[in-house]
C-alpha positions as CSV (number, residue, x, y, z in Angstrom):
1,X,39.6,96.6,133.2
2,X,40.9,100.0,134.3
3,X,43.0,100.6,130.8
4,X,39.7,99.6,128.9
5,X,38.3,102.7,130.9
6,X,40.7,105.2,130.6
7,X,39.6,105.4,127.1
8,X,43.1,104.6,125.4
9,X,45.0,107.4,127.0
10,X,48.9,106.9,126.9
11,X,49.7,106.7,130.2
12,X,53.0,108.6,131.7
13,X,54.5,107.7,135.0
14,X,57.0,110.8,135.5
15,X,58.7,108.9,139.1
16,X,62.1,107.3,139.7
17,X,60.2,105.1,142.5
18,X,60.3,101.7,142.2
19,X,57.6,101.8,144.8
20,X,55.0,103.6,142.9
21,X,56.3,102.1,139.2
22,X,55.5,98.5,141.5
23,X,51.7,99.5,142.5
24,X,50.7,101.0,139.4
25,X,51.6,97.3,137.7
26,X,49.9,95.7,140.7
27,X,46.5,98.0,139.8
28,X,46.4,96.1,136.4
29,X,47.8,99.7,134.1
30,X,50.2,100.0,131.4
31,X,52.3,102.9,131.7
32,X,55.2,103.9,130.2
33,X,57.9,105.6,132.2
34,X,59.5,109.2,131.8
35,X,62.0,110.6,134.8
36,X,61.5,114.4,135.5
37,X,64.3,116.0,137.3
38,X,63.4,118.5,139.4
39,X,64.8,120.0,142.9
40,X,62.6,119.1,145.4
41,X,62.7,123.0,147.2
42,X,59.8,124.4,148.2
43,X,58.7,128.1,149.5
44,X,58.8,128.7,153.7
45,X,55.6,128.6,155.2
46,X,53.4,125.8,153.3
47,X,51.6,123.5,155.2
48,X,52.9,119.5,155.0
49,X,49.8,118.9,152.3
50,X,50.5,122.2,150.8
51,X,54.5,121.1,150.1
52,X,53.6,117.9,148.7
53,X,50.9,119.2,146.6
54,X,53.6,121.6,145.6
55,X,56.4,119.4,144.8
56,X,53.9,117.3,143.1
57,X,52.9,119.7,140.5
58,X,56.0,121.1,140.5
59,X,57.3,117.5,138.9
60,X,54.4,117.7,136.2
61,X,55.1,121.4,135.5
62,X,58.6,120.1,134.3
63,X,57.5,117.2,132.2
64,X,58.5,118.0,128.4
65,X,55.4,117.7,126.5
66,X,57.2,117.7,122.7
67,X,56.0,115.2,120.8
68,X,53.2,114.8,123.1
69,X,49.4,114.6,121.7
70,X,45.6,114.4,123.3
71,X,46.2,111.1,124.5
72,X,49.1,111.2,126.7
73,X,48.0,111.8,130.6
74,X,51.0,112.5,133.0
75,X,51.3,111.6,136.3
76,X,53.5,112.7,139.0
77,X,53.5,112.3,142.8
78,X,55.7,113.0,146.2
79,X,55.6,111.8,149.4
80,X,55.9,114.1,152.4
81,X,56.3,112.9,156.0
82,X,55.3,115.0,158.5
83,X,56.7,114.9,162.6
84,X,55.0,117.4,164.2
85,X,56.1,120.7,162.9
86,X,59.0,119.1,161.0
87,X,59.5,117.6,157.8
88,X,61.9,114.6,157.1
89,X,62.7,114.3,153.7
90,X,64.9,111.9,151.9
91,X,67.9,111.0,154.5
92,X,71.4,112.3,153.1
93,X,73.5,109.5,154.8
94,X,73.5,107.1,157.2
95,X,73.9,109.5,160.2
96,X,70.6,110.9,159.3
97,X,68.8,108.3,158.8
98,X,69.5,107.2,162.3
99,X,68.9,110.5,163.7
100,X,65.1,110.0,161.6
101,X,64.2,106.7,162.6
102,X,65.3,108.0,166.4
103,X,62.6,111.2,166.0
104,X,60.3,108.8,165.0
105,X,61.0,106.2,167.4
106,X,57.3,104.9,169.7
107,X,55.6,108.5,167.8
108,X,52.8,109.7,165.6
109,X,53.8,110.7,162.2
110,X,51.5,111.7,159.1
111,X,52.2,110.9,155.8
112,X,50.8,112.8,152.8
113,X,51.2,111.8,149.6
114,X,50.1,114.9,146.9
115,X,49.2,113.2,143.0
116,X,49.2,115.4,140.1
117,X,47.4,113.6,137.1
118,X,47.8,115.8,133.8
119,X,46.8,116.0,130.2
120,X,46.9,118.6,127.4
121,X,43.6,120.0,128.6
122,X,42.7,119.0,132.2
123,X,45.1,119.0,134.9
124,X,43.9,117.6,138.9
125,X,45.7,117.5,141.9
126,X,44.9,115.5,145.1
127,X,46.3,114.3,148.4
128,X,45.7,111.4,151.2
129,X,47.3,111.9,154.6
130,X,48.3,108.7,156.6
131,X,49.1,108.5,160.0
132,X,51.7,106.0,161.3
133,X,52.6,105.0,164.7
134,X,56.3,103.4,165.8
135,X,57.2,101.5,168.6
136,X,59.8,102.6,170.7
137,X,62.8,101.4,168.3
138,X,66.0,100.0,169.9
139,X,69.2,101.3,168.5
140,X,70.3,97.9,167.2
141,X,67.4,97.6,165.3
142,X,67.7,101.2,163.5
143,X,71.2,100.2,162.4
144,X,70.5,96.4,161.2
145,X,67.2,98.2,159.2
146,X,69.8,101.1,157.5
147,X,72.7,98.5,157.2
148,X,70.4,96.1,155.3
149,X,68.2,97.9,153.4
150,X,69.5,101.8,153.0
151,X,66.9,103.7,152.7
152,X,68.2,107.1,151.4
153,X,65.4,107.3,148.7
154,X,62.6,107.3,151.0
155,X,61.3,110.2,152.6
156,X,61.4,110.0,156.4
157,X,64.2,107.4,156.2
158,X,62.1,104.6,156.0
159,X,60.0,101.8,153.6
160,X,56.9,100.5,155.3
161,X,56.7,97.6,153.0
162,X,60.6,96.7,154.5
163,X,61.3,95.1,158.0
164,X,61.0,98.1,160.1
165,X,57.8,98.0,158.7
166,X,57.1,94.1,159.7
167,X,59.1,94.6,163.3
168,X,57.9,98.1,164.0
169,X,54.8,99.6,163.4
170,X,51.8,99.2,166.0
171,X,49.1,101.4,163.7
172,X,48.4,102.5,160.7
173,X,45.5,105.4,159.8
174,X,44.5,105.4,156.8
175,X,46.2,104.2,153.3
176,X,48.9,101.3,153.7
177,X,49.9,102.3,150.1
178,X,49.8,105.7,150.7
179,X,52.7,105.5,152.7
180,X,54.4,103.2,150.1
181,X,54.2,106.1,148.0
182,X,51.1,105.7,145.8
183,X,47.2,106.3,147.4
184,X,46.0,103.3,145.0
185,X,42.7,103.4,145.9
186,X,42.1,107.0,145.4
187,X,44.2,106.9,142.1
188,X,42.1,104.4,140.7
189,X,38.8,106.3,141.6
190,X,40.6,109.4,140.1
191,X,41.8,107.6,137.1
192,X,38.2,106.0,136.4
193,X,36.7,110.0,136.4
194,X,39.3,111.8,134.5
């Protein structure tokens, strides 16, 4: 149903998630992927919703268009999470992505997830915030969760849909999917109007 309305637009996902690559199969699209490379640095002083809207157009900005026509529609997202003041991005080893899972440990934490959706004449950029709450997390079960399921690719050092997620999360505010990666809902509304 939702290819029939995107009106035969070539669809580009420009992500190396598998996460997001996963949910836009489970929304019913065909998509063809394309991997941008770009350094995820951002300017001092944004806002969390401001860095991932950033980073998120940054991505599309990058996307080489040769060979490209009216059809093709781009999309590109990233995922920020948010502790307070602080950002936690993508954990560079195991040592920080115990130190992560310790910050968050029985806290609050927001997730934003910035989506840039672009064509050759229309480009549109939104964002849904998530807010996740922990339980206090035992040391044993920070390092059986990083020893089993390493999650360096994931920012805040964490996958929701893994068994930290099952064994330690008492709330969720908003978008479940979100925090996968991929606001679903709000893509598809965004999708259904472009």
């Amino acid at each position: 149903m939702i290819n029939r309305r995107l009106n035969g637009r070539h669809l580009i996902l420009a992500s190396q998630s598998p996460r997001r690559q996963y949910l836009l199969k489970e929304l019913g699209l065909n998509f063809e992927i394309r991997e941008t490379y770009v350094k995820e640095e951002y300017p001092a002083g944004l806002q969390p919703e401001e860095i991932a809207v950033y980073l998120a157009e940054l991505k599309a900005a990058s996307f080489d268009w040769s060979g490209m026509d009216d059809k093709a529609l781009i999309l590109t997202a990233d995922t920020i999470v948010s502790l307070g003041d602080e950002i936690l991005g993508k954990p560079s080893g195991y040592g920080e992505a115990v130190k992560m899972l310790q910050k968050l440990s029985g806290r609050k934490h927001d997730v934003i997830t910035a989506v840039c959706l672009m064509s050759t004449k229309k480009k549109l950029v939104f964002h849904v915030l998530s807010s996740v709450y922990f339980k206090e997390l035992t040391q044993e079960e920070i390092e059986y969760y990083i020893d089993n399921f390493q999650p360096f690719d994931k920012a805040g050092g964490y996958g929701i849909q893994e068994w930290i997620g099952y064994i330690g999360i008492n709330k969720i505010e908003g978008s479940f999917f979100n925090v996968m990666g991929l606001p679903v809902k709000e893509l598809y509304e965004e999708l259904v109007r472009f």
